[in-house]
C-alpha positions in Angstrom: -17.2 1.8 10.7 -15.7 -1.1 9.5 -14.4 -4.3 12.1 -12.6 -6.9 10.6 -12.1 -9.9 13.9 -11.4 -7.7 16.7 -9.9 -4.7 14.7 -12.6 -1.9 14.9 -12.0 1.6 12.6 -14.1 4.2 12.7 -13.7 6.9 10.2 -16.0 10.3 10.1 -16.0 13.4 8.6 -15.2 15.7 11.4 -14.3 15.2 15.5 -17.5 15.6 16.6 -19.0 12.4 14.5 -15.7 10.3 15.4 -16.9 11.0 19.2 -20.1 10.1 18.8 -19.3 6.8 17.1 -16.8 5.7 20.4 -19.7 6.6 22.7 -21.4 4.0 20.9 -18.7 1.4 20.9 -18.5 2.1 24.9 -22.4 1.6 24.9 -22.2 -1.7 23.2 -19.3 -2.9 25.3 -21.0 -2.2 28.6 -23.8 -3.6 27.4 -22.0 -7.0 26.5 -20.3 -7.2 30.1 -17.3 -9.2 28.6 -15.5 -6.7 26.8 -13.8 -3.7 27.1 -11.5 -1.3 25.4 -8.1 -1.0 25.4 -6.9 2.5 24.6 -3.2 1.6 25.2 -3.8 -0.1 21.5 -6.0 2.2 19.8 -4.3 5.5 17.7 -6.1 8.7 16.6 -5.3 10.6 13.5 -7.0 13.2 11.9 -6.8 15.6 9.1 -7.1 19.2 8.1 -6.7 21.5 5.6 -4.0 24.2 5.6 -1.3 25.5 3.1 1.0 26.6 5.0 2.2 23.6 6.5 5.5 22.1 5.0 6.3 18.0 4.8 9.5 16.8 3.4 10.3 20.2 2.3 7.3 21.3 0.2 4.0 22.5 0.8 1.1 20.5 1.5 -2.8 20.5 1.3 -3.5 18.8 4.0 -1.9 18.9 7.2 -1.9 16.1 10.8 -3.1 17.1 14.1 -4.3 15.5 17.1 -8.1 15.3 17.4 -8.3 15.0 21.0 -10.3 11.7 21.5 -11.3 9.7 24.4 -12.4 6.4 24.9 -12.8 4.6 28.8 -11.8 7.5 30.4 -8.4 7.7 29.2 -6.8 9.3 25.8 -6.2 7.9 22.5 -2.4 8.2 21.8 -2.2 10.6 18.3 -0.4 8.5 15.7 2.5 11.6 15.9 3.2 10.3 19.2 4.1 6.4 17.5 2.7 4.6 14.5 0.2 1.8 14.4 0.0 -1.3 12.3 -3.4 -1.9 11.2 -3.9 -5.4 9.7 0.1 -5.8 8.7 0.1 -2.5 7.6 2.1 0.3 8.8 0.1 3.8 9.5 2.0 6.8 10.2 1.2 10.6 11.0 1.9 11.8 7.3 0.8 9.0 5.1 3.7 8.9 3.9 6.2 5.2 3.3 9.6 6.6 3.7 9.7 5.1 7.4 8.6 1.7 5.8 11.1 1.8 2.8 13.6 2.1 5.9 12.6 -1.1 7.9 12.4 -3.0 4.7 15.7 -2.2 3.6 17.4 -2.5 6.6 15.3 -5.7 7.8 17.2 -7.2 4.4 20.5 -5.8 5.0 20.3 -6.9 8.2 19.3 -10.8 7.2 22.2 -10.6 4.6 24.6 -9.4 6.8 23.7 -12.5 9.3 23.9 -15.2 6.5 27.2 -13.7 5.2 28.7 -14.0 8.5 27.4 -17.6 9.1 29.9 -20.6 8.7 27.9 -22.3 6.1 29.3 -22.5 2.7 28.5 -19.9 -0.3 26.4 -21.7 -2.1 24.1 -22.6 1.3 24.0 -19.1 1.5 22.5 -18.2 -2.1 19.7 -21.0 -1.3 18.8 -19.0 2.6 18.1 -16.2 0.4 16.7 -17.9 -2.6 14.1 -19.6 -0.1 14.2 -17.3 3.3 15.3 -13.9 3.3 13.2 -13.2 -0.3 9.9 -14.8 1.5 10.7 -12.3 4.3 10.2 -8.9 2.5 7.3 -10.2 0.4 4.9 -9.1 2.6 5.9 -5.7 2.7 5.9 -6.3 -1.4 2.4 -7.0 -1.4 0.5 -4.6 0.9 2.2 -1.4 0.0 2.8 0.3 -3.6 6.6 1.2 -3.6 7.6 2.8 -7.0 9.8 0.2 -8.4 13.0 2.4 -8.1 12.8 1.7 -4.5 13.2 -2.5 -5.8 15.6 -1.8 -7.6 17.7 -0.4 -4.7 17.3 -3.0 -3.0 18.2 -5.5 -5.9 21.4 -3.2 -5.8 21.9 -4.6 -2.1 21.5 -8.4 -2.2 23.2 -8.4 -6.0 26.7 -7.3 -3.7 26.4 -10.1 -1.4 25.5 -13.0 -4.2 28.5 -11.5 -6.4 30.7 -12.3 -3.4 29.4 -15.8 -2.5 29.2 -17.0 -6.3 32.7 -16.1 -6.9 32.0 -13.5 -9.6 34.8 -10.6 -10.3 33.4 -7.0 -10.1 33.4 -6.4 -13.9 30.8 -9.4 -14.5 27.5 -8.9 -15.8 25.0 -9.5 -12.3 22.5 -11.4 -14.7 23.6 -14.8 -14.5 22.8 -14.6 -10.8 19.1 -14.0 -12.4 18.5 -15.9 -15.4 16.5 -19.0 -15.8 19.0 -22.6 -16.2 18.4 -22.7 -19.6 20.1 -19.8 -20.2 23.2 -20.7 -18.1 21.9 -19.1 -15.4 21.3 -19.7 -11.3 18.0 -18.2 -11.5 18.0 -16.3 -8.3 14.8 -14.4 -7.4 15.4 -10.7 -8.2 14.0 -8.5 -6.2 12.4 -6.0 -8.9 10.9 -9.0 -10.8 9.7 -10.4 -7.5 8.2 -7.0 -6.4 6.8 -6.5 -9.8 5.3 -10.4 -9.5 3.7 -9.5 -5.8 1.9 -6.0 -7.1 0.5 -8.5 -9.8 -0.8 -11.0 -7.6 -2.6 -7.6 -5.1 -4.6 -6.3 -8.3 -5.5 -9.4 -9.3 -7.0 -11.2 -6.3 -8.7 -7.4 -5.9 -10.0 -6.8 -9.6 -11.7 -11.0 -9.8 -12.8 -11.0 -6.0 -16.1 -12.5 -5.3 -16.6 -8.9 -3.2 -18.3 -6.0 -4.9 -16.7 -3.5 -2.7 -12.9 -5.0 -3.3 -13.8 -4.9 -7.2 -15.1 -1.1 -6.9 -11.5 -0.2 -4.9 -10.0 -1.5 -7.8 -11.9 0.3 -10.2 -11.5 3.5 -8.9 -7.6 2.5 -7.8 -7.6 1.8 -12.0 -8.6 5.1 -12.7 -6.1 6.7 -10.8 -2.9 4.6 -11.8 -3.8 3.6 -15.4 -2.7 7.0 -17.1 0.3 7.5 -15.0 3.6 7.2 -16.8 5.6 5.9 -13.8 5.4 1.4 -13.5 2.3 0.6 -11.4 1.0 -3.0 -10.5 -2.3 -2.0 -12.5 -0.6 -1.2 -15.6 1.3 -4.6 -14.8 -1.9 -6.9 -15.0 -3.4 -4.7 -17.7 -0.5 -5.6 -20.1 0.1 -8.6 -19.0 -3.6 -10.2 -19.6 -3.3 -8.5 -23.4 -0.1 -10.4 -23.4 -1.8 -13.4 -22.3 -4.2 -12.5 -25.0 -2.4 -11.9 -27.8 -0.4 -15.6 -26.9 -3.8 -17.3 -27.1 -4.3 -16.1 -30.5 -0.8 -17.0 -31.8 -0.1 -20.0 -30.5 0.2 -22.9 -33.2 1.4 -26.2 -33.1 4.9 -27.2 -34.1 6.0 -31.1 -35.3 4.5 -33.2 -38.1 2.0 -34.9 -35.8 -1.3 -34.5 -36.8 -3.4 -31.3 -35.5 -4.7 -31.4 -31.6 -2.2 -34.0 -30.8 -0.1 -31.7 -29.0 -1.9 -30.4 -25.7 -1.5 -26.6 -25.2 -2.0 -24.6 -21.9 -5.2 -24.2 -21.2 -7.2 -21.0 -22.3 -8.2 -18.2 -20.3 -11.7 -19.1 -20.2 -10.9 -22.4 -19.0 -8.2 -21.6 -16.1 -8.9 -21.1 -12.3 -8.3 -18.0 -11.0 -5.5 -18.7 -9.2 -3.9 -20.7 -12.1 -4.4 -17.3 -14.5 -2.5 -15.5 -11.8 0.2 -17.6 -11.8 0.2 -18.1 -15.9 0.5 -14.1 -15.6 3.3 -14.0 -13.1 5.3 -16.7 -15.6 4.9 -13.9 -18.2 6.0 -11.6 -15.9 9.0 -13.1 -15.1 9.6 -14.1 -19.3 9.5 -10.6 -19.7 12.2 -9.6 -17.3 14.1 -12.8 -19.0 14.0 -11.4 -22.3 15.5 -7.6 -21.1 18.0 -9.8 -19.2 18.8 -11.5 -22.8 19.0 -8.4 -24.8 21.4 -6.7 -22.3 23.8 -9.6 -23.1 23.5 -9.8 -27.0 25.3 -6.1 -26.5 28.4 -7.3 -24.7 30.8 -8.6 -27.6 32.7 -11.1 -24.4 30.3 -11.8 -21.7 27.5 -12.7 -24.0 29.5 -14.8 -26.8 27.8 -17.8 -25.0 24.7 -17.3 -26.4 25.9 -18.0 -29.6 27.1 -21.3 -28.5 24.6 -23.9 -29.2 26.1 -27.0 -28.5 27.6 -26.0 -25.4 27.3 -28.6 -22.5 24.4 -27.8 -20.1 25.5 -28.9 -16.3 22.5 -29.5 -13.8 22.5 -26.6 -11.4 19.2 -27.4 -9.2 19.5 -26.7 -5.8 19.5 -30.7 -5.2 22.6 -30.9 -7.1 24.5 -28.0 -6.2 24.0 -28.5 -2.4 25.0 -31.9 -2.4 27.2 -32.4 -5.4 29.0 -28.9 -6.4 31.8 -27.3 -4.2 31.9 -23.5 -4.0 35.3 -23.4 -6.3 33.2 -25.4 -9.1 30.5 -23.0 -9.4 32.8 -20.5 -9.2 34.4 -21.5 -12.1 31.8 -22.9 -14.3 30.6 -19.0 -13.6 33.1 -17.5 -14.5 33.8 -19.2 -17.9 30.2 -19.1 -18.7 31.2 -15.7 -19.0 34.4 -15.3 -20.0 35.5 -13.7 -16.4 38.2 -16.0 -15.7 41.7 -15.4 -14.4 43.1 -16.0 -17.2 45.9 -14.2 -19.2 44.3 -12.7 -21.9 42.2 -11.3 -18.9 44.1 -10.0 -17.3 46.0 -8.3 -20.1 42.5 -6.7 -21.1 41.6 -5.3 -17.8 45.1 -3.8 -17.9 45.3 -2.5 -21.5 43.7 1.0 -20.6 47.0 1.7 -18.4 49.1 0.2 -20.1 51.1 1.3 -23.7 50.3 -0.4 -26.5 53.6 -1.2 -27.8 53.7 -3.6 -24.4 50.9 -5.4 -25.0 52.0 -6.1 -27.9 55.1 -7.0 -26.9 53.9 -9.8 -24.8 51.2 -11.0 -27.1 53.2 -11.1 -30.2 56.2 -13.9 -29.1 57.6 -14.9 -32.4 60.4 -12.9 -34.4 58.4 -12.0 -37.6 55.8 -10.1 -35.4 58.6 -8.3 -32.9 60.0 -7.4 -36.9 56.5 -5.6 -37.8 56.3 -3.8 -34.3 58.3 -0.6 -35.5 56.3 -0.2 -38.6 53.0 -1.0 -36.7 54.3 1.9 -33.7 
């Protein structure tokens, strides 16, 4: 039995114990004389084993079924009949999250949706998501362990509506919605690296809690999700601390100022807990910076910038681009970040694939000497 305020579970190994535990809640709330139970709010589920049964199209060991309870006289609705939410989380017949992935999804496509059709300008809506409709599915992020394929989809989602507000063609690279400023970027909270940074934050209040049973259900959650192949918030913390590690044994000190002038980050040893979980979520999200970063070095156009050193860097806090930017300026300092303008030599290269090559030619080539060489080049 475990009660947590005035949330009471009772879990036993058959129908018969599960009975005899509600006559003794009925027993103890008689005997208080200021209580009683409400069965409208309380759910039954129970499982048993059978291989015949078939869930989502393949067979299963265990199967649902209604147990049959009673408490005050009156039934206990089975969880087939409508789910429960027990302590934010949502319980269903099968155990299963694909009703969950559902409401998250379309809780955000649903918020998106609103924001886009509000009269506020673009960039007012990238800051609502940046700092409302993101805090809104963290939750969900946190208390249940979605395979990070399922972030990703809906990354997919809000990256269409934040192309469209910034401005940005369909053929630009979505990572400059993503990036940190100092890498000419909005840096925009993505969802996988967000998702990835809440899983983090689960395991690790779970694996240092002051609470021997939380650290035993995170020993034997290890067990189970430290030799799977697939991404897993364990895994997550578990490379991240070596990361953590590994920094602590390289860091140095760089300048000609004499040794220990230079205060580094404190070590491990010396942190709070909840200032190592936030030092591992900034790894977290370095890490995601750095794939971001390698993608680009790839593209020959949309990443030339990085080779540009002295390029100007413009102020792009929230501060500044609420109250000082117009929608058309960030769309254009974008844009040329990138290399996506609407320019001509843009245009010509998005229309070079249907287009004959002695035409393009044609108009790039203006002068006589070149329109001479075109029947040799042909």
């Amino acid at each position: 039995m475990a009660i947590y305020a005035d949330d009471l579970t009772i879990i036993a190994g058959s129908v018969d114990g599960c009975r005899e535990f509600l006559t003794l809640v009925e027993t103890f709330l008689k005997w208080t004389r200021t209580m009683e139970a409400k069965p409208t709010k309380c759910r039954s589920l129970a499982m048993k084993k059978s291989n015949t049964v078939r869930t989502n199209g393949r067979t299963t060991t265990y199967a649902p079924y209604d147990p049959q309870l009673h408490i005050s006289g009156k039934d206990i609705p089975f969880i087939h009949q409508s789910s429960m939410r027990f302590l934010g989380q949502g319980i269903f017949k099968d155990l299963n999250d694909k009703e969950v992935r559902y409401g998250v999804e379309s809780k955000l496509k649903t918020l998106l949706e609103r924001v886009n059709n509000d009269q506020v300008n673009s960039i007012a809506k990238m800051w609502i998501y940046e700092n409302h409709i993101v805090s809104r599915i963290s939750w969900e992020f946190i208390i249940y362990c979605f395979p990070v394929s399922f972030a990703q989809i809906l990354q997919a989602v809000a990256t269409r509506y934040l192309k469209r507000w910034a401005g940005l063609p369909n053929s630009a690279n979505t990572s400059i919605l993503y990036r940190k400023r100092d890498n000419k970027g909005l840096q925009l909270k993505a969802l996988t690296m967000h998702f990835k940074c809440m899983q983090l934050v689960k395991y690790h209040i779970m694996k240092y809690s002051v609470d021997e049973e939380t650290q035993f259900m995170y020993g034997h959650i290890e067990q189970r999700q430290r030799g799977k192949k697939q991404w897993n918030g364990v895994k997550e913390l578990h490379e991240r601390e070596i990361h953590l590690f590994i920094n602590e044994l390289c860091r140095g000190q760089h300048g000609r100022q004499g040794l220990g002038f230079i205060k580094g980050p404190k070590r491990q040893e010396q942190m709070s807990k909840q200032e190592h979980r936030s030092t591992l979520s900034s790894i977290t999200k370095d890490v995601s910076e750095e794939h971001l970063l390698v993608s680009l070095y790839r593209m020959a156009k949309q990443g030339r910038f990085l080779g540009r050193e002295t390029a100007m860097h413009m102020d792009t806090i929230w501060n500044s681009l609420l109250y000082s930017w117009s929608p058309e300026m960030l769309k254009f300092y974008l844009n040329s970040i990138q290399d996506t303008l609407p320019s001509p030599t843009c245009q010509l290269e998005e229309q070079t694939p249907t287009r004959s090559v002695y035409s393009l030619w044609l108009q790039l080539l203006h002068n006589a000497a070149h329109i001479q060489l075109l029947p040799a080049l042909s």
